[in-house]
N, C-alpha and C positions, 0 to 999 in steps of 0.2 A: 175366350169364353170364360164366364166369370164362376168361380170354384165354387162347389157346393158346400155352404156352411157348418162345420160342425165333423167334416171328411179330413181325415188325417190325410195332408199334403203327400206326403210319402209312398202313400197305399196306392197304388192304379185304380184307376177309377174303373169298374164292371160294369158292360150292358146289360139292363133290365128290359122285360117287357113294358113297353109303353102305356098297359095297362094297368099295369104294377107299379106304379113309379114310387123308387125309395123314398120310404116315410121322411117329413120333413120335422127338425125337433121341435117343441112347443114350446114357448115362450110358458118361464114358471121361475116359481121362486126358488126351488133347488139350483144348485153352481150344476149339477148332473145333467144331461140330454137325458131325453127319456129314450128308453130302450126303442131298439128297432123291431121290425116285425120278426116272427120266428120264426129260424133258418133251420131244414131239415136237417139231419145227420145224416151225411152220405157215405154207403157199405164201403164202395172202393176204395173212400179216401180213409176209412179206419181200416181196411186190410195193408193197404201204402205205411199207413203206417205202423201199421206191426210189423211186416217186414222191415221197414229202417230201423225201426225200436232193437227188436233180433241183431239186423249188420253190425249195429255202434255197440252192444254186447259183444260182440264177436272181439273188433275192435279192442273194447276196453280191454279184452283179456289178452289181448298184445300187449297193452301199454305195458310198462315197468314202475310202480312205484305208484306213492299220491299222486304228488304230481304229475305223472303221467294220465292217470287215470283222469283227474281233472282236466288237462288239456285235452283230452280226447271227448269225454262228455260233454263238455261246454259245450261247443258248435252245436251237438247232437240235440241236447236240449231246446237250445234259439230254434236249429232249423225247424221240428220237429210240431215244438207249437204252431210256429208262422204258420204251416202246412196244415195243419189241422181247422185253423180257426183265424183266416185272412179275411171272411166277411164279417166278423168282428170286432171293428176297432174301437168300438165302446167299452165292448165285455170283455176289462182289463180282467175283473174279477175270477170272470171265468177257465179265462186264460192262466191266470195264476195258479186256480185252483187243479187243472189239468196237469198244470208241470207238476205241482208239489205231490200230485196223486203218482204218476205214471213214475218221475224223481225222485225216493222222499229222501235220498241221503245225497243226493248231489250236493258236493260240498262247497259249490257255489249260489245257494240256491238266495243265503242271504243278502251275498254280494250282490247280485242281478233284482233283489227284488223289485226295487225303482224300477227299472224297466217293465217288470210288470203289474206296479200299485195303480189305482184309482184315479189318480191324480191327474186332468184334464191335458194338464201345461205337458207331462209326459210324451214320449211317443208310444207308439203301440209296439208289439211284440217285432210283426215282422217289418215296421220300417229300422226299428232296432238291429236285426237280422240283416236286411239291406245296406242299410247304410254302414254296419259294420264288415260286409264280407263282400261287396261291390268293390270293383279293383278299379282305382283311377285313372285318369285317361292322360295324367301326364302326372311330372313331378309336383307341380305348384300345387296340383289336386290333394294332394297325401295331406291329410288332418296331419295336424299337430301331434295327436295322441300317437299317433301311428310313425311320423315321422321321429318322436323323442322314446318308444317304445324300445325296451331291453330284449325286446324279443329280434334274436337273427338266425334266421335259416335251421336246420335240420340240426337235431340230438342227439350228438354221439351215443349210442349206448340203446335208444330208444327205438321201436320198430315204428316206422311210418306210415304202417297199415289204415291207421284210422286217416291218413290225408287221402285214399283212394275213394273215398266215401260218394258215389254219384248220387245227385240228388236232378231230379232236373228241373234245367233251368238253369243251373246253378254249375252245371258242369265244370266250367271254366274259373271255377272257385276254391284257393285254398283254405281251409280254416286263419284265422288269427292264432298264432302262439303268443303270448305274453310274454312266459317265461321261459328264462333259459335254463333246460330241467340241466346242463351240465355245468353251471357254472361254480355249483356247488363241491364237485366233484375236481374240478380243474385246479380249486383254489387248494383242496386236501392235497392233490401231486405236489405243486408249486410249495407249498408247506413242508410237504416231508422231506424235496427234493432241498428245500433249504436247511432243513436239523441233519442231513447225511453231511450238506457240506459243512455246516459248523462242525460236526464231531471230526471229520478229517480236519479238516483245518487247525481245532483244537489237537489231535493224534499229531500232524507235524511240528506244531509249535513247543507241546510236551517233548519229543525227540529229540528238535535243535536245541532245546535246553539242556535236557539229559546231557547229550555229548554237548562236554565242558572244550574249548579248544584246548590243544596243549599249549604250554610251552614255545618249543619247535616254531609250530604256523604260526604267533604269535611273532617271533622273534624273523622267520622269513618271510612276512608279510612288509614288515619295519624294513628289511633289508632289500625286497624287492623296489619298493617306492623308493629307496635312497638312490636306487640304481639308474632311475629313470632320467632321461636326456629329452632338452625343453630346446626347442628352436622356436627364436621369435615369439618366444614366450605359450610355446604352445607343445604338449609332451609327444615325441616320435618313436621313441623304443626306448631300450635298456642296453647302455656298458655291456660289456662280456665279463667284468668282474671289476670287483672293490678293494681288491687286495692290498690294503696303505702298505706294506713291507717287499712289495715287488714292483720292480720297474715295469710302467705302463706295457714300451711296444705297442702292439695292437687291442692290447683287452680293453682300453677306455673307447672303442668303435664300438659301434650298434651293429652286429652281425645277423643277416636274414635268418640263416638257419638260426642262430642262438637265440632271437627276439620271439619263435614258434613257439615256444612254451611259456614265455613269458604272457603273449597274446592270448594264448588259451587260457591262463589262469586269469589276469584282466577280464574276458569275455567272460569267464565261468562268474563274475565277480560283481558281473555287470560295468562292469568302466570300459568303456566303450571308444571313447576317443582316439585313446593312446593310438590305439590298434587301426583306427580311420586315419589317423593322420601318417604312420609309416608305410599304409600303403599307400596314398596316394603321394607322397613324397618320395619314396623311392621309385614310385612309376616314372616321377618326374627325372630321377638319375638315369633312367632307362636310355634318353635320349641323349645323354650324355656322350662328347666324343672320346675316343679310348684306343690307344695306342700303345703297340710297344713294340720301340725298335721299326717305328715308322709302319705298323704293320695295323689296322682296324681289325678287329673280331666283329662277328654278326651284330646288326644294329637291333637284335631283340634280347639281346645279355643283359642282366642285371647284377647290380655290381654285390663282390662278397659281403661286403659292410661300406658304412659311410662314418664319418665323427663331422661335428658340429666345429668348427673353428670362426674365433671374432678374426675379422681381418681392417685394418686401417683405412678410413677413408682416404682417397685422394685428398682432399681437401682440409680436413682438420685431423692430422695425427693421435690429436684426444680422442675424437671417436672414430666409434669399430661397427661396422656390418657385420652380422653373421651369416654364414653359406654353408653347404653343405660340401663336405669333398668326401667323394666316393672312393673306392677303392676296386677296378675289377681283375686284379689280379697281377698287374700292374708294378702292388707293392709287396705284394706277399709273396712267402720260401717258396721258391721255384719257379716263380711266375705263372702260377696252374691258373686258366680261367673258373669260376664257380658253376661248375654244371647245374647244379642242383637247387642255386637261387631263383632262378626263375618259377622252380618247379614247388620248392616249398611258397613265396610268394602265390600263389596260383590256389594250392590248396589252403591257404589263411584266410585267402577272398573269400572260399566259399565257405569256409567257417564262419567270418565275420558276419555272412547273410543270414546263415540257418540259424544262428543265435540272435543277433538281433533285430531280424524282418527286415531288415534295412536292403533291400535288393537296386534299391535307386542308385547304390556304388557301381554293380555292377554293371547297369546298364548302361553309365557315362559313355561316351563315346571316346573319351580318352584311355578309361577303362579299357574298351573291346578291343581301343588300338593295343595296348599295352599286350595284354592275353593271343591277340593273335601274330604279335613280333616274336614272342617266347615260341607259340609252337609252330610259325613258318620255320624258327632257328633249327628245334626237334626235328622236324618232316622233313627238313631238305633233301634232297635226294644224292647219294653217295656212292661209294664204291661198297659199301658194306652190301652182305647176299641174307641176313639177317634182318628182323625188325627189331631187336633191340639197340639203344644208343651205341655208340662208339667212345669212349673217351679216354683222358689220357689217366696215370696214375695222379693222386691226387687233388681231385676234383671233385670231392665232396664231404661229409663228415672228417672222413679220414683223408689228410690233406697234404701228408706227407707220403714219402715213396716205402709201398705195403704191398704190392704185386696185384695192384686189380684194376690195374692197364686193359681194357679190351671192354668187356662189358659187365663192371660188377651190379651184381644183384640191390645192392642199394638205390645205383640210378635205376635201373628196370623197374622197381617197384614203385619210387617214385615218379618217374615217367609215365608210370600206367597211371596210376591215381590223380595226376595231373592231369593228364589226356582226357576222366572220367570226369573230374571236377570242368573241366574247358567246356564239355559237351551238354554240363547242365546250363552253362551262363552265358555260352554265345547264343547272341540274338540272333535268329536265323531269317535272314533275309538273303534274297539275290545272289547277294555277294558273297555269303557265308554257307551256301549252298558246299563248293567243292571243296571248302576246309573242313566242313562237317560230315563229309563223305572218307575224306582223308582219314579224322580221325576214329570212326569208325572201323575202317579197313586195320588201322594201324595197332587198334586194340584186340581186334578179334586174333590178327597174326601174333601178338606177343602175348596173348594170355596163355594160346596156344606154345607155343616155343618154349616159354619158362614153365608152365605146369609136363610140358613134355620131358625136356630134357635139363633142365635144373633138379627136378624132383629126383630124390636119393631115399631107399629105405632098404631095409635090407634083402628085400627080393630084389630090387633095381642094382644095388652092390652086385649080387651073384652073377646077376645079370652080365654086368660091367666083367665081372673079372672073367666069363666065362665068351667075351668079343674077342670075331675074326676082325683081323686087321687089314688096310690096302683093297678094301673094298671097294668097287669101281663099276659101281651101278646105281641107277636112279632109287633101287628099291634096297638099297644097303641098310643094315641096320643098325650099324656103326658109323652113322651117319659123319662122324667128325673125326673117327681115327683115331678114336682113343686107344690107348695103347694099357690092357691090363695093370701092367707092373706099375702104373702110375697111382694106384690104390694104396694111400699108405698105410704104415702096418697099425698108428696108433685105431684107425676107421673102424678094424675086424673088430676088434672088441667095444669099442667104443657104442655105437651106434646098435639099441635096443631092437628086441623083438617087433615092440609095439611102437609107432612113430618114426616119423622122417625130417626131412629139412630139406630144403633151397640151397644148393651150394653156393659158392661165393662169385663163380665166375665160368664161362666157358668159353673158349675159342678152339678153332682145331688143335685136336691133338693135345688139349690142355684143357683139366678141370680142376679145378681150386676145390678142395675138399672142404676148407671151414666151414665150420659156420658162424654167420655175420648175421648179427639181435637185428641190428635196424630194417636191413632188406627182408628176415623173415617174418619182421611182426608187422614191417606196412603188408606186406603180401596177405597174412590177414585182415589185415583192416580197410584194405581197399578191394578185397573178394577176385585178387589176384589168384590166391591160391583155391582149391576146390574145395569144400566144407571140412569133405574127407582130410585133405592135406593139411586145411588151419587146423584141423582136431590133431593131425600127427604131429605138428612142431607143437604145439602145450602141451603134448602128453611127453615130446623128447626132453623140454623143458623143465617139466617133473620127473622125469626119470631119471636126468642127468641135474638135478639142483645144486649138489654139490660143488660141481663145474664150471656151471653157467649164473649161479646167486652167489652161493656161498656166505661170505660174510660182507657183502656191500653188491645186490644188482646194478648192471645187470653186466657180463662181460661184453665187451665190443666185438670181440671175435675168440674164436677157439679152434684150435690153442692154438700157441703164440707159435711163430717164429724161431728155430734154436740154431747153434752152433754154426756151421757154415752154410745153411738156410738161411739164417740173418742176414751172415754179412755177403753173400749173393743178389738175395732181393733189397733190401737198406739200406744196402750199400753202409753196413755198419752203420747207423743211423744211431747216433747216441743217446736219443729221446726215446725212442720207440726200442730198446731192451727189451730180451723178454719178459711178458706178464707184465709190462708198463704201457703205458698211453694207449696208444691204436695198437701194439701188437701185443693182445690180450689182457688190457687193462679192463676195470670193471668201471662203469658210468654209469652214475648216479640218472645224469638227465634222460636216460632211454628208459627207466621208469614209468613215465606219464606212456609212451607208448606201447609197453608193454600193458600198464593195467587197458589200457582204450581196446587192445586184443582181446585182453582177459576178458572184458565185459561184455563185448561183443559175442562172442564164444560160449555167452552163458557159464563161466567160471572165475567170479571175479576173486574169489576163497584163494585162487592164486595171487593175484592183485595184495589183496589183504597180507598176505604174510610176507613178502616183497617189500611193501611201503611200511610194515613192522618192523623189519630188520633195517632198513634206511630211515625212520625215527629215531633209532636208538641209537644212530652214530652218528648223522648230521650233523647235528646243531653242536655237538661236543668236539667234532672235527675240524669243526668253524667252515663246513660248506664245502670240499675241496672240491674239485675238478674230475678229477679220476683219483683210484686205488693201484695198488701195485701188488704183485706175488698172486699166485693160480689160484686163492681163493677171494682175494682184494682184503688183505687182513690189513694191508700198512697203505698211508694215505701217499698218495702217487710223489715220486722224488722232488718233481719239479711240476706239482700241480699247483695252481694256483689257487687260494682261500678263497673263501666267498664268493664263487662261482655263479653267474646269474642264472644260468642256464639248468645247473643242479638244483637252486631256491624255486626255482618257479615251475620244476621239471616235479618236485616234491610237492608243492601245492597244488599243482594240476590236477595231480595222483589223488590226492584227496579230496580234491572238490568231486572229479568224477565220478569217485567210489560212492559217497554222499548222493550225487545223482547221475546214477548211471544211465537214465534215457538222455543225457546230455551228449554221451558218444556218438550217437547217430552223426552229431556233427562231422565227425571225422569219418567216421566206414561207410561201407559202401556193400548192399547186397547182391548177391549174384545176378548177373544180366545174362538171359538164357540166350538170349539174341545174339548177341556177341558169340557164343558158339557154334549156333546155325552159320552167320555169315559168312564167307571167305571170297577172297577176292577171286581165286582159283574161278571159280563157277561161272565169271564173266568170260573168261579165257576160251576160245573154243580152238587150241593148241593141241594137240596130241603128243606132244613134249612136255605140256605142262601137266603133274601127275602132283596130287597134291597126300601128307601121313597122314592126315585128319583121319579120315575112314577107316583108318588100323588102330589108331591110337583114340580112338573117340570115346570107346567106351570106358577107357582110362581119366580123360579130362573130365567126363560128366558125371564123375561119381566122385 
């Protein structure tokens, strides 16, 4: 049917009466159609809209702001007219003159006026209205304007009352937004949120300048780098020391324990390598075969140290191969295997990750083999009735013969921290199922064990002195037979009101009263000990400074060994004299673990005057080893200078201090789990009776 001349395409064409038939225009010399005949004004449709007129008031007094207001009234306006005046699509004029009466401040009224001027070529109001608020039927459909439109979805900030707006017909119609009333708003956050980070940014860069470096780090910064050992041209650790005026021995070997603080100061440093390449090179020594006196140790031991040696080709005596040759104890005083490498190894891994995201080490599958040779060696199962290690004297730190044969506190605390570090990096699959149940069990029974019966303060003292003996029941409370008189007499006075400590060792009928820095400050930082107990060893710490600092942190143990004490347990040992070496020498490199306590603990102000007193003697002592005499006033007889482990035990200490959220690397917070669980509860034995439930309320506080 062919369209009626002069009818906006847009508009629906309306039935008329047949007697009516709409006026056709008259050819004339105006560009104008002449007007159509005239259209009643209908009541209903002027009360429709004064009620819409009222709702979009309603509305607008929702919106927020201009621009609110104006995306709320726009639609209100298009629809409004269309509704009122759809049988005329001539009388633009009129149309116009309606909005601008009923609107006069609509603050679009300029922008839209096109749509409603004179002008033939134009469309009319409500095909304007249509064709902008008609929803298209597919995507190709979407105009241009609509597709390249800044307008997206709903205004934070803005009520969207006025999108409820029924109109009918029209139902199924949302308004157009144009603009996005928050973009304005978004761009101010993203602004300020960048002037907060310049000023911090600017606040740390003023700091790191302020603090000037000393001296000191300057001068063991030089000397940690001279330290470093290159295989195949690539760096694997550090010497044990540089001492040009002493015979090598073993100190030109890269020792696992010794290279730990080295690694942490590297990582704190961001150098990264050094510390990727000695683990995964000494993983490779792991496999290594090891014998002594035709005898193999467990194939998950890692060796004490390794040195770098050129060895001679077959073939051209000019040149040389370099290899690694290990040591697992094999060649060192006494033939002690290293208990304790495997376990610091273990906790480096997991430092190496936490600092620099790099977790793809961990997951190698050579990696997990390595990790789970260490703790098959741990778990095996034994004669021991204990879940702490067994081992022999001299099998760790202290590596000479010092009476802590059985189970010292040093391996327990490392052992746990290892266990806790193993259980964040094995991949748990299938296979890794009953190791990971193992070490679960194995951690709940030993945190238990050592917070029970390690733990000493002086209500546990009275305690002690005031045990029946020969006790010979499940429910004894002198579970091990200690025997009073075994309280020595320096402990009565020694040991303050406020604060405790971890002894050094127990087996029946024997408790090692010292106390040993190492095992009590990993026990805090691996959340071995109960909050309560790490707050009692820093407060013994400070109470006994004089003792345990003095004049060079921090001592190895207290107090020494005397008279025929000595030469009973030492077997006279002419290194370890009293107040020298291991038997209460002071150690500079137990420093870094002492402040990584500190900080954890929330008291780094201990840290701080520690690493103050080990500045001012350092570098002028030329680095030693250990000190000598009960307060470390004189540099150790036979310590060796330029100690790598002291250089890089001292910069540790201060990079941490510098950035103390850097410690998380190493601690560990309380796992509540770990104290709910116990293997007991699988057991359904009437033999099996387990202290927990007596002593509970002690371990959880």
């Amino acid at each position: 049917m062919e369209m009626e001349k002069g009818r906006d395409p847009l508009v629906p064409h309306r039935h008329v009466r047949t007697d009516k038939p709409y006026p056709q225009p008259t050819p004339r010399s105006s560009p104008f159609p002449p007007p159509p005949a005239p259209q009643h004004f209908h009541v209903s449709r002027f009360i429709a809209f004064v009620a819409i007129w009222f709702w979009s008031l309603v509305c607008v007094m929702n919106a927020t702001g201009s621009m609110g207001i104006a995306v709320a009234v726009r639609p209100c306006c298009r629809l409004l007219v269309a509704q009122l005046f759809p049988e005329c699509p001539c009388h633009q004029r009129r149309a116009a003159a309606a909005a601008a009466f009923f609107f006069p401040r609509c603050p679009h009224d300029r922008r839209r006026a096109p749509a409603l001027s004179l002008a033939p070529q134009r469309r009319s109001a409500a095909s304007l209205v249509r064709a902008a608020l008609a929803p298209a039927r597919d995507e190709a459909a979407v105009s241009d304007a609509r597709r390249l439109s800044t307008a997206a979805g709903p205004v934070p900030g803005v009520d969207r009352a006025f999108e409820r707006i029924f109109v009918q017909g029209l139902a199924a119609v949302e308004p157009l937004v144009i603009e996005r009333v928050a973009e304005k708003e978004r761009m101010l956050v993203v602004e300020e949120k960048r002037k907060v980070e310049e000023v911090e940014e600017e606040r740390v860069t003023e700091v790191a300048k302020a603090r000037e470096v000393s001296e000191s780090e300057k001068e063991a910064w030089r000397l940690l780098k001279n330290a470093v050992v290159e295989y195949c041209g690539s760096p694997v650790g550090t010497v044990a020391a540089t001492d040009p005026a002493a015979e090598a021995l073993n100190y030109d070997q890269v020792f696992i324990r010794d290279f730990v603080p080295s690694a942490l100061a590297f990582l704190l440093k961001g150098e990264t390598e050094i510390v990727r390449n000695f683990l995964l090179y000494t993983l490779q020594l792991q496999s290594w075969e090891k014998t002594v006196d035709c005898y193999s140790p467990g194939q998950g031991l890692m060796p004490a140290s390794f040195k770098v040696r050129s060895v001679p080709l077959d073939v051209s005596k000019d040149e040389v191969e370099e290899m690694l040759d290990p040591d697992f104890g094999e060649s060192a005083i006494g033939r002690v295997a290293p208990v304790d490498s495997g376990l610091w190894w273990i906790i480096l891994l997991r430092a190496y990750g936490k600092i620099t995201g790099d977790y793809t080490l961990q997951e190698r599958v050579d990696v997990q083999t390595g990790i789970k040779l260490i703790l098959n060696l741990c778990l095996s199962d034994g004669f021991d009735m204990f879940p702490t290690l067994l081992v022999t004297d001299g099998s760790c730190m202290i590596d000479r013969r010092m009476g802590i044969h059985g189970h010292p506190l040093e391996i327990q605390a490392l052992f746990y921290c290892a266990l806790r570090c193993s259980r964040e990096m094995i991949a748990v699959n299938d296979g890794s199922k009953s190791l990971l149940r193992a070490i679960n069990n194995r951690l709940s029974a030993l945190s238990f064990h050592i917070r029970e019966y390690y733990w000493v303060d002086m209500k546990k003292i009275n305690e002690i002195y005031r045990y029946k003996t020969e006790e010979y029941s499940q429910d004894a409370i002198n579970k091990f037979n200690i025997y009073p008189e075994q309280i020595p007499g320096w402990l009565v006075d020694w040991v303050p009101e406020k604060g405790g400590y971890f002894i050094g060792n127990l087996q029946p009928a024997h408790m090692d009263f010292r106390f040993f820095s190492l095992g009590n400050l990993w026990a805090i930082v691996s959340s071995l000990a109960t909050p309560r107990q790490a707050e009692g060893i820093l407060d013994l710490i400070e109470e006994k400074w004089d003792d345990l600092v003095g004049n060079m942190p921090l001592k190895i143990c207290y107090p020494a060994l005397e008279y025929e004490e000595w030469r009973i347990i030492t077997g006279s040992d002419p290194k370890n004299t009293p107040w020298s070496y291991h038997n209460g020498g002071s150690w500079p490199t137990l420093l870094w673990q002492f402040t990584s306590a500190c900080i954890k603990m929330g008291r780094p102000e201990l840290a701080r005057k520690a690493i103050t007193i080990a500045e001012n003697r350092l570098s002028n002592d030329k680095w030693p080893e250990y000190y000598d005499t009960p307060t470390g006033r004189f540099i150790g007889k036979q310590s060796r200078l330029y100690q790598t482990w002291t250089i890089a035990g001292f910069l540790a200490s201060k990079l941490l201090l510098e950035n103390p959220e850097m410690a998380s690397i190493l601690t560990f917070e309380e796992d509540l789990e770990l104290l709910e669980g116990c293997a007991c509860n699988l057991i359904k034995s009437p033999r099996t009776q387990c202290s927990r439930h007596a002593a509970k309320s002690h371990v959880l506080h």
